[in-house]
N, C-alpha and C positions, 0 to 999 in steps of 0.2 A: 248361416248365422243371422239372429234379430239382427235387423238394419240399426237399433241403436246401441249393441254390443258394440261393435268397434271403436265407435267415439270413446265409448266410455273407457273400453282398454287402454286407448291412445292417450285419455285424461288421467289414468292413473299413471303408465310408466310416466308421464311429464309431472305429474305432482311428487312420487318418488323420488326421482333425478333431482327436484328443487331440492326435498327434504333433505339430501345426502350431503355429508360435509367437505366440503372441495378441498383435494390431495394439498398436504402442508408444502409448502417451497422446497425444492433441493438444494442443499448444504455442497459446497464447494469448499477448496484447502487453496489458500494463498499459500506462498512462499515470501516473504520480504526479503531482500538482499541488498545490505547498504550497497552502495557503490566501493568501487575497488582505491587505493590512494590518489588521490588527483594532484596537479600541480600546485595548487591552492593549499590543499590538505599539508604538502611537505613544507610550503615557504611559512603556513602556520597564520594564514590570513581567511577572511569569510570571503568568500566567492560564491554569490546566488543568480550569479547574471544566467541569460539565458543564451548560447547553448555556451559558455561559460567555459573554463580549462578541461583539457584532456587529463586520461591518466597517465603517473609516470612508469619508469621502468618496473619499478617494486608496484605498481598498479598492474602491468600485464602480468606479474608472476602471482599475483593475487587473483585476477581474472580468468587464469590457467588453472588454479588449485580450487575455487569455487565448482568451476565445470568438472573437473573429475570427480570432487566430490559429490554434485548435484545430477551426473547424468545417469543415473541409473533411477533414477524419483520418479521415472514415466511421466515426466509433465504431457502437457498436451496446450500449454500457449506462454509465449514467452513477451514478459511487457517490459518498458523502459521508459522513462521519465524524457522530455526534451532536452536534455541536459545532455552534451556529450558524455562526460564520465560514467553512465547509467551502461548507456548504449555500449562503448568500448569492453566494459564488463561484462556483459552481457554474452557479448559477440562469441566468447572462445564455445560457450554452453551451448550457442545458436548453432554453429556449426557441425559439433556434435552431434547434436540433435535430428539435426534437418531441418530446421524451426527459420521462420521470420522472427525478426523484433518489432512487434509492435507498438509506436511510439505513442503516448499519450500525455499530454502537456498537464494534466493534474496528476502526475506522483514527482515534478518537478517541486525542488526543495523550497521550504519557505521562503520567501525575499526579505534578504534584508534592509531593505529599507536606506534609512542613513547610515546604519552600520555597515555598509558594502566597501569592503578592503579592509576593516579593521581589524584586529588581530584577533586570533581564535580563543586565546586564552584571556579576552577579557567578554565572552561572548557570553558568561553566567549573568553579568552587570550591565548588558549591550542587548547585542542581540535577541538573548533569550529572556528579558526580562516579559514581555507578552507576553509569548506563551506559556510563561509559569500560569500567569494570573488565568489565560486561557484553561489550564488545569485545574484552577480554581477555581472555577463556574463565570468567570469574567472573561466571557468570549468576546465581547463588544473592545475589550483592548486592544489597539492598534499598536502593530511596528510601525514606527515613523517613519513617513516615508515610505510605506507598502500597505501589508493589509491586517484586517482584523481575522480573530477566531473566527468566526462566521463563516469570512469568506473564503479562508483555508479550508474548512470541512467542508461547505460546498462544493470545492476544487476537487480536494482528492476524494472524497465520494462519489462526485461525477465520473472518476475517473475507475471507482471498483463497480458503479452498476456497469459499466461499458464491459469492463472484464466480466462480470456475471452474465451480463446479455447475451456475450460471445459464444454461448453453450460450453467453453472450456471447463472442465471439472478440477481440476489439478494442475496452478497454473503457480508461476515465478515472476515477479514485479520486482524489477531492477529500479528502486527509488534510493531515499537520502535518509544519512543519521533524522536532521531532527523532524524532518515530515513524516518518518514510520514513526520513530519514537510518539509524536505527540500525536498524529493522528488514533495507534491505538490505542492509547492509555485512554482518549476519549470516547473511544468508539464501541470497544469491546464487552463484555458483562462481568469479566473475572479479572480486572485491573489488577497491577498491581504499581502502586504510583511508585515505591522505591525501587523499582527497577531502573529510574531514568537517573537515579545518583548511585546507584549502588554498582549498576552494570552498563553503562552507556554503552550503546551499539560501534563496535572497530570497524574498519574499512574490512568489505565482506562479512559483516554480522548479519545472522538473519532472525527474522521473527516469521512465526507461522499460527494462521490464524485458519479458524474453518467456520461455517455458517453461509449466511447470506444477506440482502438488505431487508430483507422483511420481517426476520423474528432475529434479526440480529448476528453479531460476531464473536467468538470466544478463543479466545490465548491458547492455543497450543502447548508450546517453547518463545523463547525469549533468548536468543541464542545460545541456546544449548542446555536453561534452564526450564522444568516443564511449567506450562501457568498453570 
């Protein structure tokens, strides 16, 4: 072979290989699964502390009936908020499985702020008045006393590349009502903003989303409805 055939072959596979368009991201399937009833949940107070109330009796029979329900889904990574009640619900499905929990401190629920103890049912006019506005395009709103939209989706986004890095394909994230809730009405590309009055997430709801961080996330179900 001419001595300057080979260079040149070698210049074209490598100009080829530039030209080509590099393989699109793979697409993963969360699972969300609120937490099972917490002690908080029944006395009917906000509790965002951290690692915060267990669940109660009627939480393990809830954490029992998730897992039969969920163990035949083939996951392949099971996550949890630093929140005991994540973890506790978690656990019947972990065992099941053969699975660890692995804990990650961004699907831990929003902080309340000054509203921490106060009653659940004033939490439309309390607690949850930021993250309305955060729904609104007024991320920069602060809970008093804790954090802004910002830097919740910071948090639990930190917390889904970690899941995504993890090579898991088919995974279950044991987080909270209003941190799934708000995180995917804002995150997703097929919102649907009255799902969060029309359907609010029960102890053991889940939402299930598939995509990834780079061309984004899309609504599945919304527990039990399709997005």
């Amino acid at each position: 072979m001419p001595r300057f055939v080979a260079p040149l072959l070698a210049l074209t596979v490598l100009l080829s290989g530039c030209g080509s368009d590099p393989a699109p991201p793979e697409s993963i399937t969360v699972t969300f699964v609120r937490h099972a009833q917490s002690q908080a949940n029944a006395d009917g107070v906000i509790d965002t502390t951290v690692p915060g109330p267990g669940i109660t009796g009627e939480g393990e029979q809830q954490g029992q009936q998730v897992a039969d329900e969920l163990r035949g889904k083939d996951f392949d990574g099971i996550y949890a908020s630093s929140m005991i009640r994540t973890q506790q619900t978690a656990a019947p499905l972990a065992r099941e499985l053969g699975e660890q929990v692995d804990v990650l401190p961004g699907l831990k629920e929003i902080p309340a702020g000054w509203f921490e103890g106060s009653p659940q049912d004033a939490a439309a006019m309390t607690y949850f008045l930021a993250p309305e506005l955060w729904l609104q395009g007024q991320r920069s709103a602060r809970i008093p006393g804790a954090i802004d939209g910002n830097e919740f989706i910071d948090e639990f986004t930190g917390a889904m590349q970690r899941i995504y890095d993890s090579g898991d394909k088919n995974v279950v994230a044991f987080s909270h009502g209003a941190a799934i809730a708000v995180w995917t009405q804002l995150t997703v590309s097929n919102t649907d903003a009255n799902l969060l009055m029309s359907h609010p997430l029960p102890n053991v709801g889940q939402v299930v989303i598939e995509g990834n961080p780079v061309t984004g996330w899309q609504l599945v179900s919304w527990d039990g409805l399709s997005g």
